[in-house]
C-alpha positions as a printed Julia matrix, in Angstrom:
201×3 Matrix{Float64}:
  -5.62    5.54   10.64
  -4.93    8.49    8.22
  -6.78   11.81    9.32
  -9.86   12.56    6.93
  -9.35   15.62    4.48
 -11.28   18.04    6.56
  -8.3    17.25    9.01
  -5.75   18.66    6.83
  -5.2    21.9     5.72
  -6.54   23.27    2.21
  -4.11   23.04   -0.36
  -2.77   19.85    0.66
  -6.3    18.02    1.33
  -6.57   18.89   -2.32
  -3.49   17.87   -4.03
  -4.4    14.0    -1.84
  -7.69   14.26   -3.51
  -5.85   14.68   -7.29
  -3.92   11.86   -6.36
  -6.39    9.49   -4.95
  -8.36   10.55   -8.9
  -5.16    9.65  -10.87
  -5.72    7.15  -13.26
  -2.32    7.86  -15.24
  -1.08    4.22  -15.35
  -4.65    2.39  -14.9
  -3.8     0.91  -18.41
  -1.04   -1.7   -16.73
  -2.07   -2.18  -13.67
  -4.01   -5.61  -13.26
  -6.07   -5.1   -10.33
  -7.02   -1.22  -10.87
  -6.03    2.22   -9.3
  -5.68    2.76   -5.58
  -2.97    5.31   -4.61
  -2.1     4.7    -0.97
  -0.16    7.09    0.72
  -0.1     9.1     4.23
   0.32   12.64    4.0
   0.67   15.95    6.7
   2.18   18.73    6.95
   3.24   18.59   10.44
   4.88   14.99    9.44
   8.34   14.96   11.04
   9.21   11.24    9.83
   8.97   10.33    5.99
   8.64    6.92    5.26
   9.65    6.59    1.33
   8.75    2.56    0.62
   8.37    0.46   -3.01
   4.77    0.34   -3.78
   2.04   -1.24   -2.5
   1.81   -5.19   -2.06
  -1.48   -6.69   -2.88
  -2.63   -7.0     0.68
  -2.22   -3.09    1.19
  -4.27   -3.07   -2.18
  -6.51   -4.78   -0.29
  -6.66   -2.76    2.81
  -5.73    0.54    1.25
  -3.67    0.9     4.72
   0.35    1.08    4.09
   2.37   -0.9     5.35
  -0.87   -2.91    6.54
   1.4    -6.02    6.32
   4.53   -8.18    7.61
   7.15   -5.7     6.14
   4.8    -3.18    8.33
   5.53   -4.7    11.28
   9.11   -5.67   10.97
   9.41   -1.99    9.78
   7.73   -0.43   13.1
   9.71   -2.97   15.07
  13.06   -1.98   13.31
  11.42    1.66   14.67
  10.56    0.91   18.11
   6.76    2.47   17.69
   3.07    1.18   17.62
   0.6     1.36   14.72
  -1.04    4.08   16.4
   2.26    6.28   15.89
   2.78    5.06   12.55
  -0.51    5.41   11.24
  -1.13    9.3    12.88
  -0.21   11.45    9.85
   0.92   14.37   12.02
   4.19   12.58   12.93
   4.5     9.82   10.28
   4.19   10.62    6.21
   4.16    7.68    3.93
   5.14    8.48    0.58
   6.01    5.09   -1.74
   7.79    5.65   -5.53
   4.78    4.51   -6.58
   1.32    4.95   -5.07
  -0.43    1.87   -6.71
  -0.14   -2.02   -6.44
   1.71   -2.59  -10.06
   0.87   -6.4    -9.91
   3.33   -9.43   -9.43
   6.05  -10.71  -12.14
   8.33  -13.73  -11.83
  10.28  -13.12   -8.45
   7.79  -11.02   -6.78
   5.96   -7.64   -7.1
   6.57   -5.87  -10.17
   8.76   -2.81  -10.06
   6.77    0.79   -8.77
   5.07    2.5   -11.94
   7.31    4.62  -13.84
   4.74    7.37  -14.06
   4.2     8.24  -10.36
   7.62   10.03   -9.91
   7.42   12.5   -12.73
   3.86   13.29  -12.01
   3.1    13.53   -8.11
   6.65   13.02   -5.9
   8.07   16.74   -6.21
   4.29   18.07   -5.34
   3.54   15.49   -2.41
   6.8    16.37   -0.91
   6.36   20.22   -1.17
   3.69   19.25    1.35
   6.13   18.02    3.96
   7.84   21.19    5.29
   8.78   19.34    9.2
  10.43   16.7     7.76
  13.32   15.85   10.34
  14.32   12.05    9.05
  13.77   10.41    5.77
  13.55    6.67    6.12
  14.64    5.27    2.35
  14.15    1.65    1.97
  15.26   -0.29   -1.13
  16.41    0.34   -3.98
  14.41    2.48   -6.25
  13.7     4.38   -3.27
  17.38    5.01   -2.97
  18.18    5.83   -6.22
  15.38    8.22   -6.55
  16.78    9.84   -2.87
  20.39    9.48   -2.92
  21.16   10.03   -6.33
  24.39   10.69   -6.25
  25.7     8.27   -4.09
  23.74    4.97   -5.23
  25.49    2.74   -6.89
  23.07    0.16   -7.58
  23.45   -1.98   -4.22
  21.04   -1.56   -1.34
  23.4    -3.48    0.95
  26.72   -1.08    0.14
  24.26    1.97    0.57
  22.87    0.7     3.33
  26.42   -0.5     5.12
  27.38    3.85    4.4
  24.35    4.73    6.5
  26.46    6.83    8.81
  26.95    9.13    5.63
  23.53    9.85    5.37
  22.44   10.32    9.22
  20.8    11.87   10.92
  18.52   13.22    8.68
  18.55   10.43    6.16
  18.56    6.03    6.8
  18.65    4.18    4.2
  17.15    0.02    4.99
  16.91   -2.99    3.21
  12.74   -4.07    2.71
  11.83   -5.4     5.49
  10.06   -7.78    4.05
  10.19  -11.9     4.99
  11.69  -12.07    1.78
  14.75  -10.6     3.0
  15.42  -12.85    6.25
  18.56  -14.42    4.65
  19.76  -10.63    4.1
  19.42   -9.66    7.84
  21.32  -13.46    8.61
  24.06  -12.63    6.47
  24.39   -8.95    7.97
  24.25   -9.04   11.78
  25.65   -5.46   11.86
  22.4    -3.94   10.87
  20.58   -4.94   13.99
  23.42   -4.67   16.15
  24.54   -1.1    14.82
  21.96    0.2    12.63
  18.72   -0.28   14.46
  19.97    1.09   18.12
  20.7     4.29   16.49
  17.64    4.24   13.91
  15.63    3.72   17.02
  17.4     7.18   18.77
  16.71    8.93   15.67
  13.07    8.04   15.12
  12.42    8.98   19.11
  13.97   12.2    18.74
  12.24   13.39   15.68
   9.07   12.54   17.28
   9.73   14.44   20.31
């Protein structure tokens, strides 16, 4: 589970507490504000995600899910890894549950980015590998080389590596994606596996 404040140091147990108060987009979001996020300096793995589903609203635990476990699978590591904030950060695009639309969860809030991302990231100095899964992740990350398509950006991972992987969700939603593109488990996740164990070490 994510350290208590008193764990972290000063300046950054702070800026948490600012965004755990933010009520900047409580206006459209149907079930209330709960940023969830997981955040250390001494991080060496940055896990950039969506935005909370509604059972992480729930839990107020990222990643407390299915796509949580396919993700630490896709990893090789345990909860207890994932959820220790000295190795793992766990910064989404948006840091509340922004409710569910027609085909899913609604996009991440709009407001997050331009108000918290720059400052929660200053507080990640260690960073060694940037996981960057979907796509307003990517486009938010890789800027200049999205083009719209998580599965091109993801099939030019080597471009990005080491330091940066971009993934598909791994949510169940996306089981047809990972049947219609074998080479992601058979080329992808060896080497994402390598990377993750030698940040951590």
């Amino acid at each position: 589970m994510p350290l208590a404040n008193s764990d972290l140091p000063v300046a950054t147990a702070l800026l948490l507490q600012q965004v755990r108060a933010c009520t900047l987009c409580a206006p459209n979001l149907a079930l209330g504000v709960r940023p969830i996020l997981q955040v250390h300096p001494a991080a060496r793995i940055l896990v950039v995600g969506q935005a909370p589903g509604i059972r992480v609203h729930n839990s107020g635990v990222p990643f407390d899910d299915a796509s949580g476990d396919r993700l630490r699978e896709w990893m090789g590591i345990t909860r207890e890894v994932f959820y220790d904030p000295t190795k793992m950060a766990i910064v989404p695009m948006g840091f509340c549950y922004p409710g569910t639309g027609k085909s899913g969860d609604l996009p991440p809030r709009p407001e997050c980015v331009p108000r918290w991302r720059q400052q929660v990231l200053g507080h990640l100095p260690d960073v060694e590998l940037t996981l960057v899964i979907g796509q307003y992740a990517q486009a938010w990350h890789l800027p200049k080389s999205y083009n719209s398509s998580v599965t091109s950006t993801v099939e030019r991972w080597q471009q990005y590596a080491p330091s940066v992987i971009p993934l598909p969700h791994p949510s169940p939603r996306n089981n047809i994606w990972l049947k219609r593109n074998p080479w992601f488990s058979e080329t992808l996740l060896p080497e994402l596996k390598t990377l993750v164990a030698r940040a951590l070490d």
